[in-house]
py3Dmol code that shows the C-alpha trace and the ligand (Angstrom):
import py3Dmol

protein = """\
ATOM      1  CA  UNK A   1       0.000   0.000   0.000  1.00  0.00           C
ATOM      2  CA  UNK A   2       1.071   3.315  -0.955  1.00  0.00           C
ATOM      3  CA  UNK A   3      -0.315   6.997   0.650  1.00  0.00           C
ATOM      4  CA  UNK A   4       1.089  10.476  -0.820  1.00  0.00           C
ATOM      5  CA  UNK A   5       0.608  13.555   0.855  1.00  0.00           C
ATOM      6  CA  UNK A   6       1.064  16.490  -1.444  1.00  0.00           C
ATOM      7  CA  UNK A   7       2.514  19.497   0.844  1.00  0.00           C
ATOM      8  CA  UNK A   8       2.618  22.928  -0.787  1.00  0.00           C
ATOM      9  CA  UNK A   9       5.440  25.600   1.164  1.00  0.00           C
ATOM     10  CA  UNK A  10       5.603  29.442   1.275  1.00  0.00           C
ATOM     11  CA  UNK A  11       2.021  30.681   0.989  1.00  0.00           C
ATOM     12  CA  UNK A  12       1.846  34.314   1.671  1.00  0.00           C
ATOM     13  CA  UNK A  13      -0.159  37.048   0.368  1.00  0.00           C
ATOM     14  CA  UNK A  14       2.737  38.399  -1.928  1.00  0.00           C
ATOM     15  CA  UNK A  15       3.797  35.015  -3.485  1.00  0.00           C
ATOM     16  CA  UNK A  16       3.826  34.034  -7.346  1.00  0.00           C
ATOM     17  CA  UNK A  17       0.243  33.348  -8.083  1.00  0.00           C
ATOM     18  CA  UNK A  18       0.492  32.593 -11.792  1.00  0.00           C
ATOM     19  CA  UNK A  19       2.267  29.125 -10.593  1.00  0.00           C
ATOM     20  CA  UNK A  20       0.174  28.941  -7.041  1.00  0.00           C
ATOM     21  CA  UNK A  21      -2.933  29.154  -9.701  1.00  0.00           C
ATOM     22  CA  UNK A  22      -1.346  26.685 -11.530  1.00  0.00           C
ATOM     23  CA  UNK A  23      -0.522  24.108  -9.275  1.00  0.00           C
ATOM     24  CA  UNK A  24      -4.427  24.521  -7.775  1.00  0.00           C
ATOM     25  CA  UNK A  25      -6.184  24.166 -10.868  1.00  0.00           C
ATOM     26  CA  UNK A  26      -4.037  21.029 -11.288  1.00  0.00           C
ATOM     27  CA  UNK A  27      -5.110  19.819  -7.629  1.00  0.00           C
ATOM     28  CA  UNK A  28      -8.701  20.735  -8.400  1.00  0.00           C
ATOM     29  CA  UNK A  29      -8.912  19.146 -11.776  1.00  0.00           C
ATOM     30  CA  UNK A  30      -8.095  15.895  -9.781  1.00  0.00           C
ATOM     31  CA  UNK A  31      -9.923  16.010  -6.620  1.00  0.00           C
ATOM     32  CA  UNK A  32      -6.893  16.520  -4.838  1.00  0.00           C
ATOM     33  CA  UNK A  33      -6.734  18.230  -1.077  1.00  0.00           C
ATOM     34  CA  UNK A  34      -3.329  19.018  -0.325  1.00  0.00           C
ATOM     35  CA  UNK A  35      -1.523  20.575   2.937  1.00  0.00           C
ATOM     36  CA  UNK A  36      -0.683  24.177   2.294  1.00  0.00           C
ATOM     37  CA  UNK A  37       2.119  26.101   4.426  1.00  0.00           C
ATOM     38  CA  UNK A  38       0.452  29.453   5.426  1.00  0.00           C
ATOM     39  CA  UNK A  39       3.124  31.853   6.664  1.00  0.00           C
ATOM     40  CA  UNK A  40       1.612  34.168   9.258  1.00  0.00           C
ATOM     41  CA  UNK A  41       3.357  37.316   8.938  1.00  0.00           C
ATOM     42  CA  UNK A  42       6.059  37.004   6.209  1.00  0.00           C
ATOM     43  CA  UNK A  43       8.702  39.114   6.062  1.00  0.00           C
ATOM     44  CA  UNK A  44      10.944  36.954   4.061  1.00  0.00           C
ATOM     45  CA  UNK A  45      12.112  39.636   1.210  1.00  0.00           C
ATOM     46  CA  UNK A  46      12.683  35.992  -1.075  1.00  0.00           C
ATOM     47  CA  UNK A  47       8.766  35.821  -1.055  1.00  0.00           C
ATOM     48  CA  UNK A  48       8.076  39.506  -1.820  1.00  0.00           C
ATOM     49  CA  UNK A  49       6.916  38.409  -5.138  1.00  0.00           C
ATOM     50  CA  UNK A  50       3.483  39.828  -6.139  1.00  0.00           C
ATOM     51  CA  UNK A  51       2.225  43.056  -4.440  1.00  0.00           C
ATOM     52  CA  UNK A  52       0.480  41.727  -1.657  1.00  0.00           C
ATOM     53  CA  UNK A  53      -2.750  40.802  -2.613  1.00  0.00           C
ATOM     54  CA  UNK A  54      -5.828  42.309   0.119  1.00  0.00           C
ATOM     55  CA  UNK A  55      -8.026  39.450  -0.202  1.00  0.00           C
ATOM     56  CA  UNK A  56      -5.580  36.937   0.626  1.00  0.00           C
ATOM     57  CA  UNK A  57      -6.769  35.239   3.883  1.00  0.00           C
ATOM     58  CA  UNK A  58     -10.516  35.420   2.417  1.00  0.00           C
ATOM     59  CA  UNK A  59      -9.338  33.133   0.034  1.00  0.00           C
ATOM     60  CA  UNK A  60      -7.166  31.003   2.438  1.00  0.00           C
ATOM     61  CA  UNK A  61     -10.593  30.398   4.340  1.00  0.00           C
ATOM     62  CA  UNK A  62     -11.987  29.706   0.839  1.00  0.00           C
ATOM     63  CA  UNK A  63      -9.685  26.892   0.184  1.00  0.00           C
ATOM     64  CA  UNK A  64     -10.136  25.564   3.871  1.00  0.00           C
ATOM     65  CA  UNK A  65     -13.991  25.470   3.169  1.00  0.00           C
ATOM     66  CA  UNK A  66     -13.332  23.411  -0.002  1.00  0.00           C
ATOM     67  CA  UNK A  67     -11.167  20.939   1.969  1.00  0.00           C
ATOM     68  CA  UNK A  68      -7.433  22.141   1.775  1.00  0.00           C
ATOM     69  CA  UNK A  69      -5.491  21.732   5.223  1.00  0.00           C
ATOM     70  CA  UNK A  70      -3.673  24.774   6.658  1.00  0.00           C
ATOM     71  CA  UNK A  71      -0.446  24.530   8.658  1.00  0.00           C
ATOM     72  CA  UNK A  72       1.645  27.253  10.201  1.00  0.00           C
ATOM     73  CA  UNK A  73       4.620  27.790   8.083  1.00  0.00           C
ATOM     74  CA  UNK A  74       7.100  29.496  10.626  1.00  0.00           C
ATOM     75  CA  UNK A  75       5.992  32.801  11.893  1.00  0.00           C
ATOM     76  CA  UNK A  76       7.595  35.393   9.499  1.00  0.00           C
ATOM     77  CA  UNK A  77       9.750  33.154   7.653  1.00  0.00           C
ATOM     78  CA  UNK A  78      12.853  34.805   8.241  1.00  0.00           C
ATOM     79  CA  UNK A  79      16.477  32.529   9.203  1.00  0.00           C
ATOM     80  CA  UNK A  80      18.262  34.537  12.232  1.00  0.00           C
ATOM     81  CA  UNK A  81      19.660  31.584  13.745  1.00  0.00           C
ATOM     82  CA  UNK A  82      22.651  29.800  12.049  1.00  0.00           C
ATOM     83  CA  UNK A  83      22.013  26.464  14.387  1.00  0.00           C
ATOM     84  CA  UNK A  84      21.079  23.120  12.666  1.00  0.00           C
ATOM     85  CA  UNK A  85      18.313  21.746  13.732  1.00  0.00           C
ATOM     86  CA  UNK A  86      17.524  18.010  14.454  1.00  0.00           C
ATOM     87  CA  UNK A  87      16.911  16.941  10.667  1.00  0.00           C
ATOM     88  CA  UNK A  88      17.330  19.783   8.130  1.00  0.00           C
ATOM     89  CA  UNK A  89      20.689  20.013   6.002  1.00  0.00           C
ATOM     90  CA  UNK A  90      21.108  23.871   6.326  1.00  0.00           C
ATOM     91  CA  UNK A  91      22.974  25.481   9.134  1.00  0.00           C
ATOM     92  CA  UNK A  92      19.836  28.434   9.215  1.00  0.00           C
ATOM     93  CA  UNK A  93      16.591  28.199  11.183  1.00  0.00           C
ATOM     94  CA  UNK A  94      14.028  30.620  12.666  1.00  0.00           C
ATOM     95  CA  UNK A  95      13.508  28.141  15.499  1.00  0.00           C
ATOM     96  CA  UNK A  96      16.524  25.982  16.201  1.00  0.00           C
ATOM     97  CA  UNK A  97      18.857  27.448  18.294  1.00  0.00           C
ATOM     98  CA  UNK A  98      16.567  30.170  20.029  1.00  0.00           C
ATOM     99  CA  UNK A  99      15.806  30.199  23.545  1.00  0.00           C
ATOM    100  CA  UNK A 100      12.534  28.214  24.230  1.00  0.00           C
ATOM    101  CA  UNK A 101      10.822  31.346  25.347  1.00  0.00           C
ATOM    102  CA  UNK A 102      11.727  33.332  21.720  1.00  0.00           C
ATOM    103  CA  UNK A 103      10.462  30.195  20.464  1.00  0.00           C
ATOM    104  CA  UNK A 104       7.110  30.330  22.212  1.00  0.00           C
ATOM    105  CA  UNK A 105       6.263  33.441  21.169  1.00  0.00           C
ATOM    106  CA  UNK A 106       7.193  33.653  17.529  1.00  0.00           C
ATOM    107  CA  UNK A 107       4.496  30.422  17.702  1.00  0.00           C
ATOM    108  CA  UNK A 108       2.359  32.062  19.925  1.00  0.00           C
ATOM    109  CA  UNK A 109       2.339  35.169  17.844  1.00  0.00           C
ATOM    110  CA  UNK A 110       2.024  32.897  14.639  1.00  0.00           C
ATOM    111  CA  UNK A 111      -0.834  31.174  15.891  1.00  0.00           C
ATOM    112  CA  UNK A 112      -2.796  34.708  17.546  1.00  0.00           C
ATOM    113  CA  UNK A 113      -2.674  36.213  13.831  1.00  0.00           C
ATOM    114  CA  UNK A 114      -3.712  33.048  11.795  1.00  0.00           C
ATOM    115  CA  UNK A 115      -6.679  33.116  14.496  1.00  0.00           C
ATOM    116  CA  UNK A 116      -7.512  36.860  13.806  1.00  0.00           C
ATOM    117  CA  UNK A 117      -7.895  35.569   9.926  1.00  0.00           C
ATOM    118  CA  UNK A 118     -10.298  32.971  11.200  1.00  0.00           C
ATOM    119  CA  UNK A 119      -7.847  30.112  10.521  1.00  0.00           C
ATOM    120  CA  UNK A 120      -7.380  27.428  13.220  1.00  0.00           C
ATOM    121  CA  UNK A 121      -5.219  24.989  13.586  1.00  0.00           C
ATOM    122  CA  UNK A 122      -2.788  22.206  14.952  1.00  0.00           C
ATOM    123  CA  UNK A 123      -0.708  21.489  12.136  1.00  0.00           C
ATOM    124  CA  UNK A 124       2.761  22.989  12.097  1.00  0.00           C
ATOM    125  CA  UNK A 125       6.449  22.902  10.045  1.00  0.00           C
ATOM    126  CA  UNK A 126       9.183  25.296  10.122  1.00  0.00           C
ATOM    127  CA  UNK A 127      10.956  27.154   7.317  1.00  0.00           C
ATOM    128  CA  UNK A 128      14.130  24.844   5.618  1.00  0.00           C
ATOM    129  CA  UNK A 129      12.666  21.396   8.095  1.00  0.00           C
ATOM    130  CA  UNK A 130      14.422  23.064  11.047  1.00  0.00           C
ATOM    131  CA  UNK A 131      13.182  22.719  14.519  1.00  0.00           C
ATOM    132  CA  UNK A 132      14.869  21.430  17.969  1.00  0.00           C
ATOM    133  CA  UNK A 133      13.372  20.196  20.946  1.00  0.00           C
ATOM    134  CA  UNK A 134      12.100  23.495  22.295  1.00  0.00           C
ATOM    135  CA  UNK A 135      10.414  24.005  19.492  1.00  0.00           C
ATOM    136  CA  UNK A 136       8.549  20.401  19.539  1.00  0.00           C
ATOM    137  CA  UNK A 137       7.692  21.986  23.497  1.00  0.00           C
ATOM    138  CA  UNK A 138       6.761  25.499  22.777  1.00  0.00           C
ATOM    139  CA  UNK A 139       4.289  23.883  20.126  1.00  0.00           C
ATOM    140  CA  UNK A 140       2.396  21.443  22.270  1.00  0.00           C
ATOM    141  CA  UNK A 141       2.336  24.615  24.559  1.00  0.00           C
ATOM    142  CA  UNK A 142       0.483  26.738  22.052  1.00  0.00           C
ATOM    143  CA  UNK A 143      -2.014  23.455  21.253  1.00  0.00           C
ATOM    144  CA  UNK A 144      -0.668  22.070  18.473  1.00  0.00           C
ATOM    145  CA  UNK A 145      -0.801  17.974  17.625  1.00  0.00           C
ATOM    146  CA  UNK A 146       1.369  17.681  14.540  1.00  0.00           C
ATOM    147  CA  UNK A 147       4.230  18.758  12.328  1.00  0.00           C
ATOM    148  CA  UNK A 148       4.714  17.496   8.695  1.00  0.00           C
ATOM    149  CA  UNK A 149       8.247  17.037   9.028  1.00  0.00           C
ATOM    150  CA  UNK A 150      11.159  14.432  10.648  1.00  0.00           C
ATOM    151  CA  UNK A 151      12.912  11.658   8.637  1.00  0.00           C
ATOM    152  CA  UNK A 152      11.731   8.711  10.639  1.00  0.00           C
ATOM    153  CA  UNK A 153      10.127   5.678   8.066  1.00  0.00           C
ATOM    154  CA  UNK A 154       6.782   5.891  10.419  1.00  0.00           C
ATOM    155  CA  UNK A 155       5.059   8.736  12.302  1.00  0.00           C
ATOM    156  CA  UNK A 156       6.405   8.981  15.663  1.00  0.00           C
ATOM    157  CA  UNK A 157       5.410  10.800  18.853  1.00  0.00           C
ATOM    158  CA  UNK A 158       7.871  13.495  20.474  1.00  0.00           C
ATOM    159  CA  UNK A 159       6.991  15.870  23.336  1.00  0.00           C
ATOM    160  CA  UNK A 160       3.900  15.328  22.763  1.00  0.00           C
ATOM    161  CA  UNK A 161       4.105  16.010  19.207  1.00  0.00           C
ATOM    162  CA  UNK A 162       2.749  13.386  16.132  1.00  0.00           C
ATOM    163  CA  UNK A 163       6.031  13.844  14.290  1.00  0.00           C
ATOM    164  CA  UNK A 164       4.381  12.985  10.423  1.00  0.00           C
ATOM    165  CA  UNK A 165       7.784  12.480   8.295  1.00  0.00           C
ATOM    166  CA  UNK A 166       8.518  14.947   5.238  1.00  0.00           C
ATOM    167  CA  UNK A 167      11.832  12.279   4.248  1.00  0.00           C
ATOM    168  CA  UNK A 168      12.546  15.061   1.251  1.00  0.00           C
ATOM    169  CA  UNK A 169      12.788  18.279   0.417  1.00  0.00           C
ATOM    170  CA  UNK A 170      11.162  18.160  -3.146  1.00  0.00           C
ATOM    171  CA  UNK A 171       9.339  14.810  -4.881  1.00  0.00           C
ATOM    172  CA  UNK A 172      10.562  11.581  -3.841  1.00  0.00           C
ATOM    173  CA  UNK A 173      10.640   8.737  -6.075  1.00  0.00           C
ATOM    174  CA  UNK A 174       8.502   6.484  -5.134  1.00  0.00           C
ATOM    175  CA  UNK A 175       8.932   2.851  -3.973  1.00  0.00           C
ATOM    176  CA  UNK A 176       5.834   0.761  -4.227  1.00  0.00           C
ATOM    177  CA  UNK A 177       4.410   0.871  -0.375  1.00  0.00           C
ATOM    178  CA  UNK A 178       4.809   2.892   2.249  1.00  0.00           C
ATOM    179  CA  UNK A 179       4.451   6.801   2.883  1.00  0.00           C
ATOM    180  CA  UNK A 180       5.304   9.724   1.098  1.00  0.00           C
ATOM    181  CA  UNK A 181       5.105  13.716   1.413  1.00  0.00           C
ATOM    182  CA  UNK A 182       5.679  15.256  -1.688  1.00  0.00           C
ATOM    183  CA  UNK A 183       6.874  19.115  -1.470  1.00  0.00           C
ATOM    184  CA  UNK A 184       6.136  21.942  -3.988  1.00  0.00           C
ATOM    185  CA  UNK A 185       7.323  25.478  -3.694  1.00  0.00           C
ATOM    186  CA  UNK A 186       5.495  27.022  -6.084  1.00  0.00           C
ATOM    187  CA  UNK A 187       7.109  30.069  -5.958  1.00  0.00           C
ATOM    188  CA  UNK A 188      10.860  28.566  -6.957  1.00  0.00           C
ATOM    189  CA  UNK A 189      10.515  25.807  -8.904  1.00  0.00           C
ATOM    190  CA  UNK A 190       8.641  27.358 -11.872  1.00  0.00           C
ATOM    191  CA  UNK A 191       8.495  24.347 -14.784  1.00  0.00           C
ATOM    192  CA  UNK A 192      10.071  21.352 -13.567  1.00  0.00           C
ATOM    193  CA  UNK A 193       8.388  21.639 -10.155  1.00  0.00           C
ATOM    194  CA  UNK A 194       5.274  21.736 -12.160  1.00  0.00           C
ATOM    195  CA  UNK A 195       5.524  19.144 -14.236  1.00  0.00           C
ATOM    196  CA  UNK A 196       6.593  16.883 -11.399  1.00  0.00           C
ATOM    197  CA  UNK A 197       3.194  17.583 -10.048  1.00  0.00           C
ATOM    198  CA  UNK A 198       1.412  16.733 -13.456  1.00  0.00           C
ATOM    199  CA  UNK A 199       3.105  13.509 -13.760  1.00  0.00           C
ATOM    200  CA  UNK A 200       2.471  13.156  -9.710  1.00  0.00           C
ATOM    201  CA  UNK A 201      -1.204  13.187 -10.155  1.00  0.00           C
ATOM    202  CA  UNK A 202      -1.473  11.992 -12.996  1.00  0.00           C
ATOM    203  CA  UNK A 203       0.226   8.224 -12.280  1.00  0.00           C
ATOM    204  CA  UNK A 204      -0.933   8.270  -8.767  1.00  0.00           C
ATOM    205  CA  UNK A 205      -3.725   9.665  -8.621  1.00  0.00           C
ATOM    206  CA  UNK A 206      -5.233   6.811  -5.992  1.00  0.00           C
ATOM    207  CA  UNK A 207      -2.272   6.994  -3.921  1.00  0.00           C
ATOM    208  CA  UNK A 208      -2.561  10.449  -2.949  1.00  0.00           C
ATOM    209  CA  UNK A 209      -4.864  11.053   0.160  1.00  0.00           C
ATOM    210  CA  UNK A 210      -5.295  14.407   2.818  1.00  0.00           C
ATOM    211  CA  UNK A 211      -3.577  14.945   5.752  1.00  0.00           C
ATOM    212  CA  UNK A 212      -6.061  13.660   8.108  1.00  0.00           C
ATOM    213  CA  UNK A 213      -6.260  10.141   6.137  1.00  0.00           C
ATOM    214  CA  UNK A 214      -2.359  10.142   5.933  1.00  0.00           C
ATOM    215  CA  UNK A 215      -1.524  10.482   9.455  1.00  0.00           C
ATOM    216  CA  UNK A 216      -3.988   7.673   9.575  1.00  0.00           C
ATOM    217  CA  UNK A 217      -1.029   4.687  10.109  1.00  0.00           C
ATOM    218  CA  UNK A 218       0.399   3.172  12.834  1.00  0.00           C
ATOM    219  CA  UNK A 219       2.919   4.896  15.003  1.00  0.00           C
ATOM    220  CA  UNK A 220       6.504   3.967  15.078  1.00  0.00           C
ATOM    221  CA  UNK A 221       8.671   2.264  18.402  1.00  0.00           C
ATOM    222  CA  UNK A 222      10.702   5.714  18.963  1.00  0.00           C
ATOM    223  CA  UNK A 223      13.753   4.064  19.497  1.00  0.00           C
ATOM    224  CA  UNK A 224      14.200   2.181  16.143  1.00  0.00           C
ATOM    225  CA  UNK A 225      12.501   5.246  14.218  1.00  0.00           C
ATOM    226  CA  UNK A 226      15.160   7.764  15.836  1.00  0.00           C
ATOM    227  CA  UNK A 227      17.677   5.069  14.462  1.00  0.00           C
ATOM    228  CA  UNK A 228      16.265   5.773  10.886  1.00  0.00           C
ATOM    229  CA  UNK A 229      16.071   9.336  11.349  1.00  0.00           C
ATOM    230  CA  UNK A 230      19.679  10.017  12.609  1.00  0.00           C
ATOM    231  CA  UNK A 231      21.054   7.409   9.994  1.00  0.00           C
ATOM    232  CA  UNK A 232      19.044   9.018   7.565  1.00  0.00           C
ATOM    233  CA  UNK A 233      20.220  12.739   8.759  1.00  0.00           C
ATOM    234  CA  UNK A 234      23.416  11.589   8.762  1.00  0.00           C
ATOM    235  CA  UNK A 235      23.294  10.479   5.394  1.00  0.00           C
ATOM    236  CA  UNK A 236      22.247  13.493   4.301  1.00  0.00           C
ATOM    237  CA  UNK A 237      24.429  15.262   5.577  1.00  0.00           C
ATOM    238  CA  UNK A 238      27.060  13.428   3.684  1.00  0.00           C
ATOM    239  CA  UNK A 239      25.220  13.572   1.042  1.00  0.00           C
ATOM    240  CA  UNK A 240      25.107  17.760   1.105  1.00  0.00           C
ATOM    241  CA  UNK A 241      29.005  17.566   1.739  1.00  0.00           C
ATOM    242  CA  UNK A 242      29.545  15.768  -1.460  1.00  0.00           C
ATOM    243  CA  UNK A 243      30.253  12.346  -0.925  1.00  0.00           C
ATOM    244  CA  UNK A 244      26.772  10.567  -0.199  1.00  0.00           C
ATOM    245  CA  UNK A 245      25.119   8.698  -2.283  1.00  0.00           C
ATOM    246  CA  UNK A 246      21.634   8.766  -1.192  1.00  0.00           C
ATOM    247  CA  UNK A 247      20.031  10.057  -4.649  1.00  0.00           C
ATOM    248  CA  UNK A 248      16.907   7.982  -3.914  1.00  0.00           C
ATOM    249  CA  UNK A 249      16.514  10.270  -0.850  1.00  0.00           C
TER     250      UNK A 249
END
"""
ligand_1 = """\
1
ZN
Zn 9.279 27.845 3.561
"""
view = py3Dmol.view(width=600, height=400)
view.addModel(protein, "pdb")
view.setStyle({"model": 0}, {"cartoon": {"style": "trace"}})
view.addModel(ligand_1, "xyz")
view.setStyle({"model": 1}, {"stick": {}})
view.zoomTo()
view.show()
């Protein structure tokens, strides 16, 4: 058995919506409900894109109502930290390597605007897959039950957290069972992202379910899922340093 999640990064009132529009009328076409990143204040200047458009949130709450899950992408979006975190590749974070009380409230705050726009909820990941253990904490704090992110094979629990793994940072290839997020920034990755995302929906179509039915498996033993996550990290790592191997990854 094979489950896809399709995860879409970076939405923000000022992003590229010829390829946002795009990439929905591609989802729509075939039924699909992905997770979308909604990035509460944005300040990242990468992401200044479009002049901000005013009915922005309306429309978030429009695509909620028609079935797309929100998650809290960061808080503005911006790297001032230079600390790995626990499974990205890039020494930058907004969260890892901040005090646990800086990391409260840039969640806290995060979570108070999305609620002024009417948007609730529980889902979170950070900006470049970089969060530590206070951030996993100041999370469950501020009420929230998941994060689409981690490299373990199978969801796994941590301070309190239902860790739902993101193994990649783009399209995996996909193996024949098992789980899979598939991540589109539709504001980078112009044509090829695109037609990764055609040929995604159009060969699995069946595979790909919404966040709620994906988290639907059985959780992990922590132990031997950390294994796979540090090993996999690890790996990475290597990998980013130039003498990995792990294409498939
Ligand atoms: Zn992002």
């Amino acid at each position: 058995m094979r489950r896809i999640l399709i995860r879409f990064d970076d939405i923000c009132p000022t992003m590229d919506y010829i390829q946002w529009n795009r990439a929905m009328e591609l989802c729509d076409q075939y039924g699909i409900k992905p997770l979308i990143g909604v990035i509460p204040y944005c300040q990242d200047p990468e992401l200044m894109i479009e002049e901000e458009h005013a009915d922005f949130w309306d429309y978030i709450l429009e695509l909620q109502k028609r079935g797309y899950m929100i998650a809290m992408h960061g808080y503005r979006h911006v790297y001032d930290s230079k600390m790995r975190g626990m499974v990205d590749l890039v020494n930058r974070s907004e969260f890892a390597g901040h005090q646990y009380e800086e990391q409260f409230r840039r969640i806290y705050e995060g979570k108070r605007i999305l609620r002024e726009k009417g948007i609730q909820t529980d889902i979170f990941f950070a900006p470049s897959h970089s969060y530590d253990k206070n951030t996993l904490k100041a999370l469950k704090e501020n009420g929230f039950n998941y994060i689409s992110d981690g490299k373990s094979k199978k969801v796994i629990k941590r301070e309190g957290i239902l860790c739902v793994p993101c193994r990649s940072g783009g399209c995996p290839r996909m193996g024949r069972n098992g789980y899979y997020t598939a991540v589109f920034h539709t504001n980078s990755g112009k044509e090829k992202q695109y037609n990764q995302l055609v040929d995604l929906c159009k060969n699995y179509k069946d595979d790909i379910v919404c966040f709620e039915d994906f988290c639907n498996q059985e959780v992990g033993n922590f132990f031997l899922q950390s294994i796979s996550e540090n090993y996999l990290s690890f790996l990475s790592i290597q990998l980013e340093n130039g003498i990995g191997i792990l294409s498939r990854y």
